[in-house]
C-alpha positions in Angstrom: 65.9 101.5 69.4 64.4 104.8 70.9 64.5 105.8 74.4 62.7 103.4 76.5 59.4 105.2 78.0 59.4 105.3 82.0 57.6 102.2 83.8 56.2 103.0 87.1 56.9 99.3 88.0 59.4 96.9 86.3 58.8 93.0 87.0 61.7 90.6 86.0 60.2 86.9 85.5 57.4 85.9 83.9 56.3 83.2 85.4 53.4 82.9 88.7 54.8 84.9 91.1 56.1 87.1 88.4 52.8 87.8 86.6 50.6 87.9 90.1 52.8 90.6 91.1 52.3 92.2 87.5 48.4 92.6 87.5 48.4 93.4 91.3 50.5 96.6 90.7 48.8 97.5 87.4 45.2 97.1 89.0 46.4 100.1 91.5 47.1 102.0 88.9 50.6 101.5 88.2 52.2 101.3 84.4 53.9 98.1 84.3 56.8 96.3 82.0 57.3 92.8 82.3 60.9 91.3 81.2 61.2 87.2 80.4 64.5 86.5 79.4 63.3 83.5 77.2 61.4 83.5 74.0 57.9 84.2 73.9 57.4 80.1 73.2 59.7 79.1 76.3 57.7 81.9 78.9 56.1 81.0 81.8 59.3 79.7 84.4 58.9 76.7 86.4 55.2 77.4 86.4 54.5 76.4 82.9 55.7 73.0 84.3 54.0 72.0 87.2 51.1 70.1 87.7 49.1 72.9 89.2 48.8 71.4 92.8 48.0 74.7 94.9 47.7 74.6 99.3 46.4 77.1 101.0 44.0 77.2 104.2 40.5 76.6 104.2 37.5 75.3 106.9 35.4 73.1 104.7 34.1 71.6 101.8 32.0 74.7 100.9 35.1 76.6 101.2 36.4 74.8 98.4 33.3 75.2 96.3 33.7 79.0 95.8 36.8 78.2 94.0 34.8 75.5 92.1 31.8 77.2 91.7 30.3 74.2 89.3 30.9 71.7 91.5 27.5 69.8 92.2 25.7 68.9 94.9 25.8 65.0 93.9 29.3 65.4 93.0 29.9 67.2 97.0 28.3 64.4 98.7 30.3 62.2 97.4 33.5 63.9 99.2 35.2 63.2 102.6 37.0 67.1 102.7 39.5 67.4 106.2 39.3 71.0 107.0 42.9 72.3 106.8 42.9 76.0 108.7 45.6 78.3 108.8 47.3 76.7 111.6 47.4 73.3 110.0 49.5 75.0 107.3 51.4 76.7 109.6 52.2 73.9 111.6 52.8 71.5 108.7 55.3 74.1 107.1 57.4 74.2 110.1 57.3 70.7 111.2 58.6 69.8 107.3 61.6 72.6 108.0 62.2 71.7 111.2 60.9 75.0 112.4 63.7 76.8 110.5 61.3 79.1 108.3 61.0 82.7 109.4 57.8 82.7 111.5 56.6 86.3 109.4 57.0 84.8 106.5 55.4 81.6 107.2 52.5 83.5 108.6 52.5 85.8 105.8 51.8 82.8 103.2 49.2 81.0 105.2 47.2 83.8 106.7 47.1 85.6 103.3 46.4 81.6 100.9 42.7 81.4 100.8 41.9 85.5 99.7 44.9 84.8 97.4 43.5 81.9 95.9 40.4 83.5 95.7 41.8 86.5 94.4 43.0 84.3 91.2 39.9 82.7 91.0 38.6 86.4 90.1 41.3 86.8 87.4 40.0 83.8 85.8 42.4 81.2 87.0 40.1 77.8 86.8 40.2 75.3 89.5 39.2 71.6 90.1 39.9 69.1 92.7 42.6 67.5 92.7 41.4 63.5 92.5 44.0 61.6 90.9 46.9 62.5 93.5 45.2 63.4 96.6 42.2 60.8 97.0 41.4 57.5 98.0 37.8 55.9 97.0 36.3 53.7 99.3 33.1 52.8 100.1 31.7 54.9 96.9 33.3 58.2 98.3 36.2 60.2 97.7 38.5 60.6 100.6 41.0 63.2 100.5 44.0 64.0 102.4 47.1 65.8 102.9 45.9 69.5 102.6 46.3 69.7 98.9 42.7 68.6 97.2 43.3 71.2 94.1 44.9 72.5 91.5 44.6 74.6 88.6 42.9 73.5 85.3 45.1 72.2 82.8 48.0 72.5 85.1 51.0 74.9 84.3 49.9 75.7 81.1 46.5 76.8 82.1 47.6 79.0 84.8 50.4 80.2 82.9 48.2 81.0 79.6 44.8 82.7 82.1 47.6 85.2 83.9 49.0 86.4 80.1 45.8 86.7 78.9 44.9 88.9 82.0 48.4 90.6 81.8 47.6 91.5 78.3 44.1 92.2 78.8 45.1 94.7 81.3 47.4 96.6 79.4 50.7 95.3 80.8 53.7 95.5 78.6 55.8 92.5 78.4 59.2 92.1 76.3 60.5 88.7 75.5 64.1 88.0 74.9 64.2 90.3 77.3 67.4 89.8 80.1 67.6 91.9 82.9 71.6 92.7 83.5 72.0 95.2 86.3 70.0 97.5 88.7 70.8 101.1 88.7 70.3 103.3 92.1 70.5 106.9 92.9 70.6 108.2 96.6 70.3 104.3 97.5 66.9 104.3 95.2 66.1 102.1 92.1 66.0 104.4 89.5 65.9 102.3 86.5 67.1 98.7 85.2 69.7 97.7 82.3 68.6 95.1 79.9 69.6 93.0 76.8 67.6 93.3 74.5 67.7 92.7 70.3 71.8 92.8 70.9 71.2 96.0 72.2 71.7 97.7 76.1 68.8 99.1 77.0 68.6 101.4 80.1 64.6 101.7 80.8 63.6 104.2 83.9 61.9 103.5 86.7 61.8 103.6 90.5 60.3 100.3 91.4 61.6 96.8 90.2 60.6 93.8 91.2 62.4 90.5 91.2 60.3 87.4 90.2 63.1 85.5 87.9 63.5 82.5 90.0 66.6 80.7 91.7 70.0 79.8 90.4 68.6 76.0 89.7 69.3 76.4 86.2 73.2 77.5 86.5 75.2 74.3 87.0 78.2 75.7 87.9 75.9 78.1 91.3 74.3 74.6 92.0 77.7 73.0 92.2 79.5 75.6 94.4 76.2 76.5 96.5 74.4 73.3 97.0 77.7 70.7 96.1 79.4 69.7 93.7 77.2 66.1 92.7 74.3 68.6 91.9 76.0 69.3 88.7 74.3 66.0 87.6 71.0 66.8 88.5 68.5 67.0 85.9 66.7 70.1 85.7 62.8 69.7 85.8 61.7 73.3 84.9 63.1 76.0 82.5 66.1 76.7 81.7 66.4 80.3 82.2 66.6 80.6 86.1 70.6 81.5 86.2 70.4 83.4 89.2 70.7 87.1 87.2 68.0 88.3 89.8 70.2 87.4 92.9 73.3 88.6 91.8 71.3 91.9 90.9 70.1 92.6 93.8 73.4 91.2 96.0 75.2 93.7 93.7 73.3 96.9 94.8 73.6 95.4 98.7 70.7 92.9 99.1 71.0 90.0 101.9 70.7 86.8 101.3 68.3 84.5 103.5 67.3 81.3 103.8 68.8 77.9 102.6 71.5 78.6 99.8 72.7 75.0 100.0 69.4 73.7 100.3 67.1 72.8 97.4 63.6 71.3 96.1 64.2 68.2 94.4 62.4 65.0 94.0 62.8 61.2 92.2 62.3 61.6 88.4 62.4 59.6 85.7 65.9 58.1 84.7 65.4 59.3 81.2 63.8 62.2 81.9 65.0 65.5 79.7 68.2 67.5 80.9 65.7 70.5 81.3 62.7 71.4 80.8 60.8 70.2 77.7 57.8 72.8 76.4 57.0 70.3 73.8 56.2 68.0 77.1 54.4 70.2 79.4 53.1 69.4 83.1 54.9 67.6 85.4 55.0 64.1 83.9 58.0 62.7 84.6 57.7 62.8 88.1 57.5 59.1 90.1 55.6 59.9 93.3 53.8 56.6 94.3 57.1 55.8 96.7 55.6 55.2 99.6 54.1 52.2 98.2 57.7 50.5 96.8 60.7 50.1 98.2 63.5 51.8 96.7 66.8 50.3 96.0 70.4 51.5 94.9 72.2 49.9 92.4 74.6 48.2 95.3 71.4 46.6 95.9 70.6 48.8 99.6 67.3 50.4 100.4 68.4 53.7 101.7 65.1 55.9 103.2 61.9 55.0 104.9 59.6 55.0 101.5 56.8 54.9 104.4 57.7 57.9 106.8 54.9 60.1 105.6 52.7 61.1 102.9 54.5 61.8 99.7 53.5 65.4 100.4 56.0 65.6 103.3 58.9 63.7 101.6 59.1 63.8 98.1 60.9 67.2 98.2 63.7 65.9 100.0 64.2 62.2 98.7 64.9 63.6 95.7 68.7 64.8 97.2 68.9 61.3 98.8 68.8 59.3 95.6 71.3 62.0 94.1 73.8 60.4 96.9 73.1 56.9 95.7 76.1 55.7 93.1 75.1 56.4 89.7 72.9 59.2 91.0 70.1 56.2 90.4 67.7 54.2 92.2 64.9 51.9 91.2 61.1 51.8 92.8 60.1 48.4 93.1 56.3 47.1 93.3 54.4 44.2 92.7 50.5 43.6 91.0 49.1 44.5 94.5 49.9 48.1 94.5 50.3 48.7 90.7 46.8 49.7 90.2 47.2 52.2 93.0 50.4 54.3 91.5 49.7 57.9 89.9 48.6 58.1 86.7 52.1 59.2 85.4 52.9 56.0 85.5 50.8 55.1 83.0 52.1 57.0 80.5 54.3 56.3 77.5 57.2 58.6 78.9 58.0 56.2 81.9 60.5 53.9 81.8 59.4 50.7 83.4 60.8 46.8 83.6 58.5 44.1 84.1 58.9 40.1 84.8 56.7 37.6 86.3 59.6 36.4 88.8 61.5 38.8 91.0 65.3 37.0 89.6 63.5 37.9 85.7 62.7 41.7 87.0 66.0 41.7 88.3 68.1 40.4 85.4 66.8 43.3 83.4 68.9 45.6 85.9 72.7 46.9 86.2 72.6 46.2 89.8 74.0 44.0 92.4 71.5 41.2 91.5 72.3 38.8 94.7 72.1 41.9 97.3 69.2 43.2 95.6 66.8 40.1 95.9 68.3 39.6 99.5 67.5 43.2 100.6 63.8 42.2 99.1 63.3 39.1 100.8 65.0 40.8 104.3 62.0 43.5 103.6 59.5 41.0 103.2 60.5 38.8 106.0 60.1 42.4 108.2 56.8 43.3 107.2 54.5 43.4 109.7 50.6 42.0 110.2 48.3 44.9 110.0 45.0 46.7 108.6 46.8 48.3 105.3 45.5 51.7 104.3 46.6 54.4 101.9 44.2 57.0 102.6 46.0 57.4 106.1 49.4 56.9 107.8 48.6 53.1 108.4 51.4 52.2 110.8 51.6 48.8 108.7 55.3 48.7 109.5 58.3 46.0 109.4 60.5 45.3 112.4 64.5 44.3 112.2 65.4 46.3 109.1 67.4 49.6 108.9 65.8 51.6 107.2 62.6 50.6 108.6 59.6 50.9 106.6 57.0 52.7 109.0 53.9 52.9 107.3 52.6 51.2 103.8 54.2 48.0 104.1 53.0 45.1 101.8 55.2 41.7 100.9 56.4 42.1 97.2 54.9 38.9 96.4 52.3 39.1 93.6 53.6 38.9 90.1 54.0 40.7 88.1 56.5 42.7 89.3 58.3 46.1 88.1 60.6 48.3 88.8 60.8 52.1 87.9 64.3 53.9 87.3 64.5 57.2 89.2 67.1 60.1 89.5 67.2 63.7 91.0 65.5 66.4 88.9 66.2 69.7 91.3 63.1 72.0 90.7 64.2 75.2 92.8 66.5 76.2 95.0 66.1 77.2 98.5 68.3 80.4 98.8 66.7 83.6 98.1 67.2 87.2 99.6 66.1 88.6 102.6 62.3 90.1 101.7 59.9 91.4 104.4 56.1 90.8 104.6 55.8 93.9 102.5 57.5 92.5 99.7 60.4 95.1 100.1 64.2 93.4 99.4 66.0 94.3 102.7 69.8 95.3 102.5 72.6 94.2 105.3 71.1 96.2 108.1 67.9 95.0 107.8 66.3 98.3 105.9 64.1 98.3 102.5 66.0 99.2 99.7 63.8 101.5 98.1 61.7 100.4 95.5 63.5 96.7 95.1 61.3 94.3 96.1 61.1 90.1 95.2 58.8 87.4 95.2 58.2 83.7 94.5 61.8 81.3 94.5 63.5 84.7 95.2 62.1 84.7 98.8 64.5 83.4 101.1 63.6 81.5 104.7 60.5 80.5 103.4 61.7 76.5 102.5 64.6 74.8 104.5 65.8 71.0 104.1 62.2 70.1 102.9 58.6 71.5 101.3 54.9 70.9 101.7 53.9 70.0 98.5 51.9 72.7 96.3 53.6 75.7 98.5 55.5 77.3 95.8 52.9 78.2 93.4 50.8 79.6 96.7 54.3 81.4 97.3 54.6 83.0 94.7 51.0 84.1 93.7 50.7 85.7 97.9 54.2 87.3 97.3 53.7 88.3 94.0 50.8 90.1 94.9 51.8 91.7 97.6 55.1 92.7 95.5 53.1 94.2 93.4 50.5 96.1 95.3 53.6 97.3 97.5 55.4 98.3 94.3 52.2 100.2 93.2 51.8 101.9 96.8 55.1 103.7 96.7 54.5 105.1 93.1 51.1 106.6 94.4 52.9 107.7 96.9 55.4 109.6 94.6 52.9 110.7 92.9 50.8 113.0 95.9 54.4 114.4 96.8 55.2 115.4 93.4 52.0 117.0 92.9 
């Protein structure tokens, strides 16, 4: 292989965050190399995955339009839209972490979501509302809740395929099978990057590198000693390739870490869901995220959470790490005809395992559980349900009384055959624990100080999540650090530049 030309900015990842922070540098001018340790069919990280749900601040309805310019007037009037400013998103990521996320960084992310958004809008990321998780119909109109009412066209694999086809459009250089091994300094700078690559070392120079190559929730042996050691079983929902290489990179050359390193997003997936990630199987469809309608029950028979505490949004990133702790790392979501036409479209499809019986003793026969506890913890449920107007499209306070957990909002008798019930595990999607990165971008070293030209973005971005996630916050994460990464990254080398001329 020859010698490596000189890259004004190296980015290591290829996936959201990775790509955002790509095309920021390279439109100020920079000459960029992208590195994605997988082949070119695997790229894309956990973004090619996801189901393209995207929060970030906005006032109105006809904020929302610019993003989705051919949305119509008849289609509008038809739409109850809450306003959700930067404060709301602000408040609703600290109320989920228990105020544990660095205040900069929080307001970094929210103050900087809608120009972001609308920044990707003008790369040609396509948008449209998001109708099937986040709205209610009633009365002939769409009501929509929980600060997340859209997401990217096609999901993961559209976002994924508009940012190469702008990466590439732009003249960005990307190298697949591609792993990034070690950071080289000089006087304390980044002065180039080692890779594997085609069985060969490659040293390629440059002063600016960064680190957009997600978490270690990929390496079962990190997730074991960082998070514990029963998140060896965890399925893996996304790609396989995020190892941690970036982190210990970075620690290596005297990065700090920050943020939640035994902390994690996870969520209930399907029992027979794949190990990892399948890119034969793309989008997030093995997800079971209509909870807060069941109840949810252990194989010992027990429910073991309030299904009803909040909007999925709010909880499904943590009760993930509680059915993890149930024996056999399993639980099963039980609902009967009255709610079954409400549940998410994914589980519809052909990928979900289900069991079905017209009698709650049939349903139950079908399961390895404690079958007496089971249908006692079901009729103890039912007899705690409460009287009350029930109401999806808000936090109903339809409760039960006398039962621990209690159910607090969202509570209907399982009564109405047929019934079913839904085998779910713990798929981990990220992990929390990143390194310590300032609003610049920049990777900060034990005192607190820059380390010249190192900088990260996306999962790599510590103190952002603790114990719990607003949903649709990591793709916004990682395209408003990304591009600030980037634009950073492109800074200093103009910067360079004037002094050396």
């Amino acid at each position: 292989m020859s010698k490596p030309v000189k890259y004004d900015v190296v980015v290591v990842g290829a996936g959201n965050a990775a790509l955002c922070a790509a095309i920021s540098a390279k439109e100020k001018g920079a000459q960029v190399l992208v590195l994605e340790k997988g082949p070119k069919h695997k790229r894309g990280g956990n973004s090619f995955f996801t189901d393209g749900a995207i929060r970030f601040a906005y006032n109105d309805l006809e904020d929302i339009r610019k993003l989705i310019p051919d949305l119509s007037d008849e289609e509008a009037e038809k739409i109850v839209m809450p306003s959700y400013k930067t404060e709301d998103y602000y408040d609703d990521l600290m109320t989920v972490t228990n105020g544990k996320t660095t205040p900069e960084l929080a307001g970094h992310l929210v103050d900087n979501s809608y120009t972001t958004i609308s920044w990707m809008q003008e790369l040609g990321v396509e948008f449209v509302l998001n109708y099937d998780n986040q709205s209610f119909e009633k009365d002939g109109m769409f009501h929509f809740w929980g600060g997340l009412p859209v997401k990217t066209k096609n999901i993961g694999m559209g976002l994924m395929d508009t940012l190469f086809t702008r990466a590439k459009e732009s003249g960005i250089d990307i190298w697949y099978e591609a792993c990034a091994k070690q950071l080289v300094t000089y006087n304390g700078q980044i002065s180039s990057i080692m890779v594997d690559k085609d069985g060969q070392s490659v040293q390629v120079p440059t002063s600016n590198v960064i680190l957009a190559c997600g978490s270690f929730e990929a390496d079962k042996k990190m997730r074991g000693k960082e998070i514990g050691k029963e998140w060896e079983e965890a399925i893996v929902r996304g790609t396989e390739f995020n190892t941690g290489d970036g982190l210990e990179m970075a620690i290596a050359i005297g990065a700090q870490k920050h943020g939640e390193w035994s902390g994690c997003h996870s969520i209930g997936t399907d029992y027979n869901a794949p190990k990892v990630g399948d890119y034969t199987k793309p989008g997030d469809i093995f997800k079971k995220h209509s909870y807060p309608l069941s109840i949810m029950v252990n194989k010992e028979g027990e429910r073991f959470v309030d299904e009803g505490a909040d909007f999925r949004n709010y909880t499904y990133a943590k009760y993930g790490r509680e059915i993890l702790k149930q024996p056999g790392h399993i639980a099963y979501q039980i609902y009967d005809q009255q709610v079954r036409p409400m549940l998410r479209k994914e589980y519809d499809l052909t990928e979900a395992t289900c069991y079905h019986a017209e009698t709650l003793e049939a349903l139950v026969s079908q399961l390895p559980v404690n079958k007496e506890r089971f249908l006692q913890t079901i009729a103890e449920y039912n007899d705690a349900v409460q009287e009350g107007n029930y109401n999806p499209t808000i936090k109903d306070n339809k409760d039960t009384k006398g039962i621990t957990p209690p159910k607090s909002n969202w509570s209907l008798k399982i009564e109405q055959a047929p019934f079913y019930a839904y085998p779910v595990t713990c798929g981990i999607t990220f992990s929390f624990g990143g390194l310590h990165v300032n609003t610049n971008g920049e990777v900060l070293n034990k005192n607190t100080d820059p380390i010249p030209g190192l900088y990260a973005a996306g999962e790599m971005v510590g103190g952002i999540f603790y114990e719990n996630y607003p949903g649709g916050s990591g793709l916004m994460s990682g395209a408003v650090f990304g591009k600030t990464a980037g634009e950073s990254a492109a800074g200093r080398v103009q910067k360079e530049t004037n002094i050396l001329s």
